[in-house]
N, C-alpha and C positions, 0 to 999 in steps of 0.2 A: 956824286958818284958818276965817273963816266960809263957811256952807254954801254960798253964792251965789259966792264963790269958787273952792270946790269943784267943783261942778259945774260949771262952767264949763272946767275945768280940766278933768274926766273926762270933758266933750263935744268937748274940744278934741282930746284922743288918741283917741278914739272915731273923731272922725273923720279924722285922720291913720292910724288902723292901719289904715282903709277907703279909702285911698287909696293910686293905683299906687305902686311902690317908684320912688326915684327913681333917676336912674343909677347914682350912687354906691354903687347897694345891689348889683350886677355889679362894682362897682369891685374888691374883693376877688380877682375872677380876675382874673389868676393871682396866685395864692400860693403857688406852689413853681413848681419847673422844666417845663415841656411838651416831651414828645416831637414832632419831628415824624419818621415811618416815610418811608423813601425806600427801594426794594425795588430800588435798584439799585447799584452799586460806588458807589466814591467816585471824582470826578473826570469823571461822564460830566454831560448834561445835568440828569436828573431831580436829582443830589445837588449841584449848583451851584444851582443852582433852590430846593431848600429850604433849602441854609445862608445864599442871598440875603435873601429870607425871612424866614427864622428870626431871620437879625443884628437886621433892619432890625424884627422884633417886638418882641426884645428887647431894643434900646436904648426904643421906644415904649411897654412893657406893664414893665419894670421888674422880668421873669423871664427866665428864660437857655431861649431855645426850640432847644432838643438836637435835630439832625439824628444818625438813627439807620440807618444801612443795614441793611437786613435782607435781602440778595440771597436769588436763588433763585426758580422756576418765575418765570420772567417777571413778578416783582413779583407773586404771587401772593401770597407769605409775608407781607408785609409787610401786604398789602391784609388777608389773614385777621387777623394781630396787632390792627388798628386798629379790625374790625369786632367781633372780637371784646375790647376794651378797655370799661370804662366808659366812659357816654356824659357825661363833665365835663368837655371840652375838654380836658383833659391830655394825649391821642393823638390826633394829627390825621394824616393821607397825604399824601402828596406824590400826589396824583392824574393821572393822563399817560394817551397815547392806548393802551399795554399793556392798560391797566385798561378799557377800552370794548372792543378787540380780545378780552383773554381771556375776557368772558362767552361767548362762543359757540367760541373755539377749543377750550375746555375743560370737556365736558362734565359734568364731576363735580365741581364744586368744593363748599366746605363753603359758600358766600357768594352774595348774588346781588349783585353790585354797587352798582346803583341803588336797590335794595331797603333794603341794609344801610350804607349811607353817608349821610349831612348834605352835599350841596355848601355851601362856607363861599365861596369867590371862586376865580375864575381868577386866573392871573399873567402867563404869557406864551405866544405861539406862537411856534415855533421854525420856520422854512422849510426843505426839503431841496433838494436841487440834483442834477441828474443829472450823472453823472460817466463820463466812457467812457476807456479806454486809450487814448492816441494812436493803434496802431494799429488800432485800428476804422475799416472805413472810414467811417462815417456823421460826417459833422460839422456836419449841425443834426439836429434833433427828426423833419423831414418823411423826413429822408435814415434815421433811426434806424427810424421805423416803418415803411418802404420794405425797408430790410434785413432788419428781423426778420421779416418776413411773407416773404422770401424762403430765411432762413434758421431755420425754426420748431423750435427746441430746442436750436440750436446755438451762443444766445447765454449764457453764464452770468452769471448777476444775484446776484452778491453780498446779504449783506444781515449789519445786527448780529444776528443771529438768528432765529427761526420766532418769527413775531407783532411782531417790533419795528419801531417806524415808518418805517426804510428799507425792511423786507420789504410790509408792504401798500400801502405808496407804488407798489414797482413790481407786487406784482399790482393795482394798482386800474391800473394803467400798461397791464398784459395784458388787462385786461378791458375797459376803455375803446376803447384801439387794436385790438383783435380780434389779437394776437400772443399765441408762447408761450416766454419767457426762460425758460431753465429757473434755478429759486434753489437755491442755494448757502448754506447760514446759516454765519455763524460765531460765535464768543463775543465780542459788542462786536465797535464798527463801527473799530477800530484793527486789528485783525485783520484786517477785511475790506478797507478802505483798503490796507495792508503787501501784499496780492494783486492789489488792483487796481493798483499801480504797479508790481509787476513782471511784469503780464499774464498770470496764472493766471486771474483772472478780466475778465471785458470791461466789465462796468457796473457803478454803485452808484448809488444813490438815498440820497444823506450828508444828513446833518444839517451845515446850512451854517456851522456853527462852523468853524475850524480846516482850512478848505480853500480859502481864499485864495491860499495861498501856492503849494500845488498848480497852481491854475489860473495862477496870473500867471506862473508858473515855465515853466510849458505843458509840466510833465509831467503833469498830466491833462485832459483835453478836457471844459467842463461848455459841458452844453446847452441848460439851462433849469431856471428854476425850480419847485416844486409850489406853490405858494402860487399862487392866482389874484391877484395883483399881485408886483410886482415887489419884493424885498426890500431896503432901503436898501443891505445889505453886496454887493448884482446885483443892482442898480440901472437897468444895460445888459443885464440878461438876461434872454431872453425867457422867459414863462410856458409850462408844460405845455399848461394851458389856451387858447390861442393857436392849438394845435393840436388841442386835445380838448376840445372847449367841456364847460364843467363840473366838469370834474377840477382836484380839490382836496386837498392830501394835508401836511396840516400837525402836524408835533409840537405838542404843548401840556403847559401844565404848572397844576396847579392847587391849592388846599387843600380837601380834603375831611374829613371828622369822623364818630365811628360814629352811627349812627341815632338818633334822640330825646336830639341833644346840645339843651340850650337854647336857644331862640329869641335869648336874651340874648346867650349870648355866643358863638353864629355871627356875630349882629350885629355884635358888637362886634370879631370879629377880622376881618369883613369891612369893615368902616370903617378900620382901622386898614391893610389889606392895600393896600386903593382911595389912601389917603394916600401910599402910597410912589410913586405912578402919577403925584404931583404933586413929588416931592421931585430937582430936579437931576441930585445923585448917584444915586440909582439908578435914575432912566432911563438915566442912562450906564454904570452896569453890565450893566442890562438890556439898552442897546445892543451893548454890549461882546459879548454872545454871540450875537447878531444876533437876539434877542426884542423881539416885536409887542407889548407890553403889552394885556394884557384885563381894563380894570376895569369894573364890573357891579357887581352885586347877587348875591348866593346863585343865586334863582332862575336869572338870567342863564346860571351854570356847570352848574348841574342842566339849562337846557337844553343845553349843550354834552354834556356828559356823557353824555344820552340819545339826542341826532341821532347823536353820532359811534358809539354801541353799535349802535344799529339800521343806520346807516351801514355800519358794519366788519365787521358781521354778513354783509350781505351778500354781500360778496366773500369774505369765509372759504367760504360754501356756495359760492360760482360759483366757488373756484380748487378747493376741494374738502380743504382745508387741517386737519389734524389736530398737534394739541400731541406735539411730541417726547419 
């Protein structure tokens, strides 16, 4: 090789090894299988939400993205696992409004949520819907806040459990309207449903999956929804907010990653996440469980993640609510 060759050649990689990596050089993730942690059974919202997901990464990324339940303290388990995992994208969360709630319901934890997490993207918001037993007499929202102020502890308010997004639905319900339902948790909101239709209990604040058939049946009375618009699945039903200007009280579901994952490839799972927001099929599964799609950026979810912590915060101190 002549020298003028040479160098040329050894200016040429000089200045390629001093230039950005190009995509391709992330392309390698993944290379084996990714967890993703759902801290809750199988079959409810948050584990439909991450095998959606999950499918729809792993037909696009070319690895098998594993939905992993890890039940227990209110999706605490799961959250510590993730936080405590390497930070290489290989464990990511199934992120939900538990996880904004339990910072301040639970004063010990080993984690601080926002702290020890990467928001990677949102996916969906889920709407809840007030639910009353036929016999109650209230049969709108006006008629509802009228009763409970006349009858202050004598309503029982169902909920899927202490801290789950039916139970601060209706205490953000108590504090907004100046009422006091007294809650009732149970384990999962099929439990708490199975009592509100045989009238042990008088209300629930559901997650509007799978309660259709309730309503149109008119063995349960639903009298509005939390979502400050109207939800395509109640469509005709009017908003909390309608009567409580500002009250907002939505599920959500998102993917989060531990702390100092790469910039690269949050990026990269958040591009891939945002694509499904475009893809036919799964707006229509996503419709199928009556989710708002939430596509964004990282940032975008990290501010979700921090209004609704500060948010949920509050009303844990104003009902005065302590972890079971």
């Amino acid at each position: 090789m002549h020298r003028r060759d040479f160098i040329r050649l050894a200016g040429t990689a000089a200045a390629l090894s001093g230039m950005p990596r190009p995509a391709g050089a992330d392309a390698a993730y993944p290379n084996h299988p990714v967890r993703i942690l759902a801290g809750f059974a199988a079959g409810g919202g948050v584990d439909i939400s991450a095998r959606l997901i999950g499918q729809w990464l792993s037909e696009r990324l070319g690895q098998p993205f594993v939905t992993e339940n890890r039940t227990g303290a209110d999706g605490n388990i799961a959250t510590e696992a993730t936080v405590n995992a390497p930070a290489d994208g290989y464990t990511l969360l199934l992120a939900t409004l538990p996880n904004a709630v339990n910072a301040s319901l639970y004063p010990k934890l080993n984690f601080v949520f926002l702290r020890d997490t990467t928001p990677v993207a949102g996916v969906i918001r889920v709407p809840m819907v007030v639910l009353v037993h036929p016999a109650m007499p209230a049969k709108t929202l006006a008629e509802l806040i009228a009763y409970a102020k006349d009858n202050p502890g004598k309503i029982n308010m169902a909920s899927a459990g202490t801290g789950s997004a039916p139970h601060m639905a209706g205490e953000l319900f108590n504090a907004m309207a100046g009422v006091s339902m007294l809650h009732i948790p149970y384990r999962g909101q099929s439990a708490a449903m199975s009592d509100l239709l045989s009238g042990q209990v008088q209300i629930l604040f559901a997650a509007a999956p799978g309660t259709a058939d309730y309503i149109t049946t008119n063995q349960l009375r639903a009298l509005a929804v939390t979502a400050p618009s109207q939800a395509d699945v109640l469509r005709e039903m009017p908003t909390v907010a309608s009567a409580l200007p500002g009250y907002d009280a939505s599920q959500w579901y998102g993917i989060a990653a531990p702390s100092k994952t790469p910039t690269e490839i949050v990026g990269r799972l958040n591009k891939e996440i945002n694509a499904a927001f475009d893809d036919a099929a799964m707006k229509a599964r996503f419709a199928a469980i009556a989710g708002e799609l939430m596509p964004g950026s990282p940032a975008d979810f990290g501010k979700l993640m921090s209004d609704e912590t500060e948010k949920w915060s509050k009303v844990v101190k104003f009902a005065g609510l302590k972890a079971e």
